[in-house]
KEKE-3310 file (N, C-alpha, C; in steps of 0.2 Angstrom, whole numbers, plus 5000, padded with zeros to 4 digits):
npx = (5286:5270:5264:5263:5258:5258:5253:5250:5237:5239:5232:5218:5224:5229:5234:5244:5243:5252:5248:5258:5260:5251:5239:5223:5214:5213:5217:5209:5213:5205:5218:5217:5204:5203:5198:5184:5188:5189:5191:5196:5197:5201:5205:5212:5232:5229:5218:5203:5206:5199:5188:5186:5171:5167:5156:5151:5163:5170:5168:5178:5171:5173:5181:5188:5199:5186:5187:5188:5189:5193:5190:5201:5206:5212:5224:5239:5253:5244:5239:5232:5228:5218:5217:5210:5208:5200:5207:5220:5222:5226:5233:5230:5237:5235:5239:5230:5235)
npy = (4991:4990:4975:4975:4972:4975:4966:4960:4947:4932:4926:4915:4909:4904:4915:4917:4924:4929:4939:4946:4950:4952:4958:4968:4968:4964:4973:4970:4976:4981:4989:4991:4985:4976:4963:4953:4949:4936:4927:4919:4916:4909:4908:4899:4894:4888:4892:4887:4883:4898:4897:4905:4914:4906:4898:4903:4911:4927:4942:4954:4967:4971:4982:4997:5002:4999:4986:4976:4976:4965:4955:4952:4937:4928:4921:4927:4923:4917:4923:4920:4924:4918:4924:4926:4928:4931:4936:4947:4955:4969:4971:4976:4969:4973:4975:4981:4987)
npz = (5139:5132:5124:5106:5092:5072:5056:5041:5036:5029:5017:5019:5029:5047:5060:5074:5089:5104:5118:5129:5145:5155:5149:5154:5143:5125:5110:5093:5077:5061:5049:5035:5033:5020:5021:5029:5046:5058:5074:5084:5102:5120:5132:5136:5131:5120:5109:5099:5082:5071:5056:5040:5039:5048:5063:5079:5082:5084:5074:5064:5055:5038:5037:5034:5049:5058:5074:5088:5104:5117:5133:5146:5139:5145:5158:5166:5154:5145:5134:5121:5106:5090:5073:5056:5041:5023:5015:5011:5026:5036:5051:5069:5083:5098:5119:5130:5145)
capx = (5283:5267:5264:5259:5259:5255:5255:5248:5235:5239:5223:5216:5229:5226:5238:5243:5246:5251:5250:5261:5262:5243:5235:5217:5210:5219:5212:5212:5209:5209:5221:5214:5197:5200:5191:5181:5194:5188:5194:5194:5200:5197:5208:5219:5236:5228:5209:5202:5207:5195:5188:5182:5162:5163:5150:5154:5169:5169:5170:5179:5168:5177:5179:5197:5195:5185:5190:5186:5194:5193:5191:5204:5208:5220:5229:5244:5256:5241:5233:5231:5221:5219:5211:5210:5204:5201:5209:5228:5219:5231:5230:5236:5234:5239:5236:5228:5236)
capy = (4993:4986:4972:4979:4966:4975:4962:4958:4942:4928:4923:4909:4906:4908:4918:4916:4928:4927:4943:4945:4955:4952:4961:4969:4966:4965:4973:4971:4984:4982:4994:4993:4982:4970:4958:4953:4945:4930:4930:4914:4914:4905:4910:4894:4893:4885:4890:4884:4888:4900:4897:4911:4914:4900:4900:4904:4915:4934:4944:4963:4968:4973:4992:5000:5006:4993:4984:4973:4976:4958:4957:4948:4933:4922:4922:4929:4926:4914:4926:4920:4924:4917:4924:4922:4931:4928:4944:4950:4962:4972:4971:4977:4967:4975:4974:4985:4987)
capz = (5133:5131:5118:5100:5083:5066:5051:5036:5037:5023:5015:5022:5036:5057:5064:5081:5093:5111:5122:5135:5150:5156:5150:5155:5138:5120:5104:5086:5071:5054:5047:5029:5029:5015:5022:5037:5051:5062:5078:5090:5111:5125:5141:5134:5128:5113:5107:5092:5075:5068:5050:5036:5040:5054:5067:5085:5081:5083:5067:5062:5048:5032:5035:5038:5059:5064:5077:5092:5111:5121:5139:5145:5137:5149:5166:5166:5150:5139:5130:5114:5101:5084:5067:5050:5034:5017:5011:5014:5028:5039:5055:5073:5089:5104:5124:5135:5151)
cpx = (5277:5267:5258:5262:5257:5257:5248:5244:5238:5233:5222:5221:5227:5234:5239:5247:5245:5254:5253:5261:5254:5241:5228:5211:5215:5214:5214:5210:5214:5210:5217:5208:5196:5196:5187:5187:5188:5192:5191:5202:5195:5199:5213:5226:5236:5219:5209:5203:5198:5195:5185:5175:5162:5159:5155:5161:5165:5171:5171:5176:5175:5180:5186:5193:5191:5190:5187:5191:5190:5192:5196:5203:5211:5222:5235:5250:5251:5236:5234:5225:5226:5217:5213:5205:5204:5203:5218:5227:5227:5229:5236:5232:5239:5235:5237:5230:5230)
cpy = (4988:4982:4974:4974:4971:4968:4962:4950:4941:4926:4919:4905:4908:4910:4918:4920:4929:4932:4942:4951:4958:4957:4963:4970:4968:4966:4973:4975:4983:4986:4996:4989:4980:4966:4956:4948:4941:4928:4924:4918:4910:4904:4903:4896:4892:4886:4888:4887:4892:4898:4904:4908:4909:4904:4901:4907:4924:4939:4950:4964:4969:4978:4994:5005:5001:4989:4980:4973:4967:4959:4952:4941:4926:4924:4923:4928:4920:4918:4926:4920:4921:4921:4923:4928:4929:4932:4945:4957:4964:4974:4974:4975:4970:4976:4981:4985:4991)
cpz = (5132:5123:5110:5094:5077:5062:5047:5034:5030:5023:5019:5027:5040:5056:5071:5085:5103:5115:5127:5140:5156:5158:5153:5148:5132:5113:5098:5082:5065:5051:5040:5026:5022:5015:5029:5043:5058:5068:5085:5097:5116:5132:5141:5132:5121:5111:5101:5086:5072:5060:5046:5037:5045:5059:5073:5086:5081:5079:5068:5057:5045:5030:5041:5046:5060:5068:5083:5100:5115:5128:5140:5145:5140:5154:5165:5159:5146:5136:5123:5110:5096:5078:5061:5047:5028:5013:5014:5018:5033:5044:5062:5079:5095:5114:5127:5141:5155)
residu = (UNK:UNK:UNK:UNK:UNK:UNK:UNK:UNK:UNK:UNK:UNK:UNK:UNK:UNK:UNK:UNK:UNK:UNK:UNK:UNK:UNK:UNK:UNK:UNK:UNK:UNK:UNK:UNK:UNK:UNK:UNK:UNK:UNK:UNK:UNK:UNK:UNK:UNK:UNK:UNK:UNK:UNK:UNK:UNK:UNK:UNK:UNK:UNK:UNK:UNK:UNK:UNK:UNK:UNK:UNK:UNK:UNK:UNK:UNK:UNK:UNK:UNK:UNK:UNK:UNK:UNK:UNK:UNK:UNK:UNK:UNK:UNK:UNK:UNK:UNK:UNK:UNK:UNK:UNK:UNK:UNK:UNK:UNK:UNK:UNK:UNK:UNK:UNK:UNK:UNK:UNK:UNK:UNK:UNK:UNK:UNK:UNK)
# end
């Protein structure tokens, strides 16, 4: 079974999610676009926390169905992403075998 997360972002909290099963790219999709999701990797165990508006961070607009597919992420089970909203957006991360 490939790996699939929905959840519910906390305001201004990162979330951190570590795909398993290496994937060939992992995407995300905001369920109900409350707010825009920030969205750090970096083929680490550990990338940087993303902030709300920061720079050099990859952003979901605001708009329920967007979404962002990643190429892969990490070497075998480090594919983590992080992100962050300023909204209780709703969200779902899942890998692409």
């Amino acid at each position: 079974m490939p790996y699939v997360r929905h959840q519910t972002l906390t305001a201004s909290t990162v979330a951190t999610f570590t795909v398993t099963g290496n994937p060939s790219a992992v995407e995300i999709l905001s369920r109900n676009g409350l707010g825009e999701v920030y969205v750090s990797y970096d083929g680490t165990a550990a990338p940087a926390n993303p902030t709300v508006a920061g720079n050099d961070f990859d952003v979901i607009p605001a708009i329920a169905g967007a979404g962002l597919v990643l190429g892969e992420v990490g070497a075998g089970d480090q594919n983590v992403v992080k992100v962050i909203s300023a909204a209780a957006t709703a969200i779902s991360v899942r890998a692409i075998q």
